[in-house]
C-alpha positions in Angstrom: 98.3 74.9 103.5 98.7 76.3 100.2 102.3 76.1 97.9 103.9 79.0 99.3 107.2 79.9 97.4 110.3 79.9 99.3 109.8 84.0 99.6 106.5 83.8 101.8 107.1 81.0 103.5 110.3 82.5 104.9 108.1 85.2 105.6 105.7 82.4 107.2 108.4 81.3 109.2 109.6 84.3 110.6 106.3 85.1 112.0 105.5 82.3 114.0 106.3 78.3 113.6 102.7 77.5 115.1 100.9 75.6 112.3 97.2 76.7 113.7 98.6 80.3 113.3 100.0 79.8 109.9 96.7 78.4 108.3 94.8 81.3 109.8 93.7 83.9 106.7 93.6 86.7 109.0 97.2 86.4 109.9 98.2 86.0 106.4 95.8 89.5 104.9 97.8 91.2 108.2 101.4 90.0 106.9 100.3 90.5 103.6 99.0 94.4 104.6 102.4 95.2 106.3 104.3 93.9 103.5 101.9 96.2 101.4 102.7 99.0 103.4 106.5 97.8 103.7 106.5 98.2 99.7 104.7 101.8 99.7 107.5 103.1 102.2 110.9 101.8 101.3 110.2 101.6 97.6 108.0 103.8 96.3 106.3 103.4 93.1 107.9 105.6 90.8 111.5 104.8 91.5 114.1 102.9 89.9 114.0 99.6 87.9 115.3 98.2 90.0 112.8 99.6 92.5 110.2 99.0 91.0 111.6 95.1 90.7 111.8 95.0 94.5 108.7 96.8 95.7 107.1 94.0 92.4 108.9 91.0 94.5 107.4 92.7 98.2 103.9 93.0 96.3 103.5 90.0 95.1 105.0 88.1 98.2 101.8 90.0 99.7 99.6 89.0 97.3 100.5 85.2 97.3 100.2 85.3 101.0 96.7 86.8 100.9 95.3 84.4 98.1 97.0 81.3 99.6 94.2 78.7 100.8 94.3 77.7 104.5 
């Protein structure tokens, strides 16, 4: 698998320890999509700076997720 940072693959690592599960690009795109969804509910777009640093962090935990090679 992809470098993850330490971020998703905490992430990673809460979900499931199986390695056949982990390499799987659908699971990632679904983790990816709830942290998506996780961002657009607790910190919405047009808060804070510091919101809009931690719904950044959520997005691009996502986004590294989604893009990482199996």
């Amino acid at each position: 698998m992809a470098d993850l940072s330490p971020a998703a693959q905490a992430v990673m690592a809460a979900f499931t320890s199986n390695e056949v599960i982990q390499r799987d690009r659908v699971c990632r795109e679904r983790i990816a999509a709830a942290l998506h969804a996780a961002a657009d509910q607790v910190v919405p777009a047009n808060g804070s700076r510091r919101n809009n640093e931690i719904r950044a962090d959520l997005l691009a935990i996502a986004a590294e997720l989604k893009q990482a090679d199996g």
